[in-house]
C-alpha positions in Angstrom: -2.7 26.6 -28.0 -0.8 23.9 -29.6 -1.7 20.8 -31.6 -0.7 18.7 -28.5 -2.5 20.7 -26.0 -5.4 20.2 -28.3 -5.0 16.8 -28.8 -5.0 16.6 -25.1 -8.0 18.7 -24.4 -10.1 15.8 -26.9 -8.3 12.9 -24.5 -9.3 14.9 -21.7 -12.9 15.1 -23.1 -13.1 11.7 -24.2 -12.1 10.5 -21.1 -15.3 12.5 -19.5 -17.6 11.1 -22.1 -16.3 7.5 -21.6 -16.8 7.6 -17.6 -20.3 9.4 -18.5 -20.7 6.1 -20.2 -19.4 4.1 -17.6 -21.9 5.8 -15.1 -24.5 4.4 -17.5 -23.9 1.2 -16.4 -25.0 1.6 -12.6 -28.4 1.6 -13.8 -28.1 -1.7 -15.9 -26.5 -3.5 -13.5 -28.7 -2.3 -10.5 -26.4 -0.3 -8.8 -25.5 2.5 -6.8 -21.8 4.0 -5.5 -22.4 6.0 -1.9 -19.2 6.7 -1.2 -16.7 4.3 -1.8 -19.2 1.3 -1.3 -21.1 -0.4 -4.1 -24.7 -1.0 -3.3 -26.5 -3.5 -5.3 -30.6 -3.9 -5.2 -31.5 -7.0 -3.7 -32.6 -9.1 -6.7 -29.1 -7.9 -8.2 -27.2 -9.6 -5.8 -29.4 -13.1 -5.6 -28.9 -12.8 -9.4 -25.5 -12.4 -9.7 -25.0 -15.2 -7.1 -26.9 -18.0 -9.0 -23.7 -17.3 -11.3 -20.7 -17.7 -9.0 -18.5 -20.9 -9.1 -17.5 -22.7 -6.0 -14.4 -22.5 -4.8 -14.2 -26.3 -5.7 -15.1 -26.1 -9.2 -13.0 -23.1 -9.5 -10.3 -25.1 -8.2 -10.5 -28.2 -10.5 -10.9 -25.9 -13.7 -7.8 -24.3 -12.7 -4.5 -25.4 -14.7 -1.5 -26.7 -12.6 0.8 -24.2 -13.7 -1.8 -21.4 -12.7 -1.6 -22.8 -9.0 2.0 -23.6 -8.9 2.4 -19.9 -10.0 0.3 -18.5 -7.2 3.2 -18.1 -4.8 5.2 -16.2 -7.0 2.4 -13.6 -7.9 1.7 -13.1 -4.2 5.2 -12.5 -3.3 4.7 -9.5 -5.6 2.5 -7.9 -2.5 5.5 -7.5 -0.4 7.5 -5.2 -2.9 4.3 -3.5 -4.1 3.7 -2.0 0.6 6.9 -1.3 0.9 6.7 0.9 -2.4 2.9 1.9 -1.3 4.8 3.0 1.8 7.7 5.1 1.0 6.0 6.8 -2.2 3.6 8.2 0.3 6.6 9.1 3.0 8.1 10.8 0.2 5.2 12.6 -0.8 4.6 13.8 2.2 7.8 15.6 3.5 9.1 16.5 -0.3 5.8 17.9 -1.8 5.0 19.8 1.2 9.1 21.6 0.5 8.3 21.6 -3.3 4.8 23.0 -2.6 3.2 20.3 -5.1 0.1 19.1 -4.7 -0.2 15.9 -2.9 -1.7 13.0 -5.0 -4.8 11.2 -3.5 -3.9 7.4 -2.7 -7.7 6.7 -2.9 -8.4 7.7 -6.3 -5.8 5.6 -7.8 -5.9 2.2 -5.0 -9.9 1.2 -5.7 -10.5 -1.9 -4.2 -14.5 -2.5 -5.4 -14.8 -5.4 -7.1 -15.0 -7.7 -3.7 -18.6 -6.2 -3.7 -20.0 -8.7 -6.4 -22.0 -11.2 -5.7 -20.4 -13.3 -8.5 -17.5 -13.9 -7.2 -15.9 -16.7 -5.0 -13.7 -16.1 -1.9 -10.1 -16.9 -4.3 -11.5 -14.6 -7.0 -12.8 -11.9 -4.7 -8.8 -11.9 -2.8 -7.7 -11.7 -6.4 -9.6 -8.9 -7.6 -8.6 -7.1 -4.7 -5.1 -7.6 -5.2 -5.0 -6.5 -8.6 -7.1 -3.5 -7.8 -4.4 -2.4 -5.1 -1.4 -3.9 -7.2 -2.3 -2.0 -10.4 -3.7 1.1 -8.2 -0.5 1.4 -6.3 1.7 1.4 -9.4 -1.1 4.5 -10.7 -0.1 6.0 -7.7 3.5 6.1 -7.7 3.2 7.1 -11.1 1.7 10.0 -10.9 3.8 10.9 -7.6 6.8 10.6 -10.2 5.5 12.2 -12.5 4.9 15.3 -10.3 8.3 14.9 -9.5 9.6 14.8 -12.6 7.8 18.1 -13.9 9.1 19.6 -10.6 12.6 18.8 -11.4 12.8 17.6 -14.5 10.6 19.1 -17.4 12.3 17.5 -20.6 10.2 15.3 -22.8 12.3 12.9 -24.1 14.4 12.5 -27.5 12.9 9.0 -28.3 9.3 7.8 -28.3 8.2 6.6 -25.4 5.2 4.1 -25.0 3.4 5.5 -22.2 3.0 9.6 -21.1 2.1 10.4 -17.7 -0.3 13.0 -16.5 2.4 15.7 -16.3 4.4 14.7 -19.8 2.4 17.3 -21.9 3.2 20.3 -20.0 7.4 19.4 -20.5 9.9 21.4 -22.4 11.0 20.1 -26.1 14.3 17.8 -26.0 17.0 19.8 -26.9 15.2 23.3 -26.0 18.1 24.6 -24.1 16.5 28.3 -24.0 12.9 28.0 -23.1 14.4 25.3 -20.2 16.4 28.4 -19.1 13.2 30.7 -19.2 10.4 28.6 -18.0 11.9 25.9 -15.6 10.6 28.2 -12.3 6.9 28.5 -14.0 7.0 24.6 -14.6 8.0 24.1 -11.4 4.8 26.0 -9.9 2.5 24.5 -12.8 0.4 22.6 -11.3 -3.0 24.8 -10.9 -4.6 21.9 -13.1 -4.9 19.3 -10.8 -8.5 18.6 -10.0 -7.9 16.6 -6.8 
């Protein structure tokens, strides 16, 4: 096993510990997930709504330039369905030919937060378009990054800020030999996906 693979096996761990963690949390904040609804105990929610703002307050706290930019955040919702749209077209009649898993829309587009209680109507809408904006982009990112290990499997020369899921199983920039050997294997790779 390599140092990276190890290093990835401790994120991999981590990130079990810190959702163990997050788990935690149902029972502090009264709590329960059945499905993909969020069930609060009663007193939770009459809590949590002695603490939301009206929609007027809300309002006349808000900065001008925070309204008068409100259009040009929501015209981001057009670009972000039609990209919603076609990544899952694609998906579905390339990855059935490449034989790649398909990724699940619903664990990377989580709308929950509408479900508190302390939350006006404006912040509510907001929540859930930041939960399907930033889930979305989740979303097409791993469907690329699928791609890319299918076609693809070349880490890069230069550092890059952010590595998808797939980035730790590519080839070494430069590696012309193991490309040559392993490109069919990486393309078949994929027996670690947990969805």
């Amino acid at each position: 096993m390599s140092r990276i693979e190890e290093i990835i096996n401790e994120i991999k761990k981590l990130d079990n510990e810190l959702l163990a963690e997050i788990q935690k949390k149902e029972e502090k904040f009264f709590y329960k997930i059945n499905g993909k609804k969020i069930l609060f105990e009663e007193e939770a929610r009459k809590y949590q709504k002695e603490f939301m703002m009206k929609i007027s307050t809300y309002l006349s706290n808000a900065s001008f330039l925070n309204i008068v930019t409100v259009p040009v955040i929501w015209s981001c919702l057009i670009p972000a369905l039609i990209l919603d749209f076609f990544a899952s077209i694609y998906q579905f009649i390339c990855f059935r030919i490449y034989k790649i898993p398909f990724v699940k829309r619903s664990k990377y587009v989580v709308i929950d937060r509408n479900s508190l209680h302390y939350l006006n109507a404006i912040e509510k809408i907001n929540c859930v378009y930041c939960g399907y904006f930033n889930g979305v982009i989740a979303y097409v990112q791993e469907i690329a990054a699928r791609t890319e290990q299918y076609w693809c499997p070349i880490k890069h020369a230069r550092k890059i800020i952010t590595m998808h899921s797939r980035y730790h199983k590519f080839l070494e920039y430069g590696d012309c030999l193991d490309y040559q050997q392993r490109l069919k294997q990486l393309r078949e790779d994929f027996a670690d996906i947990d969805d």
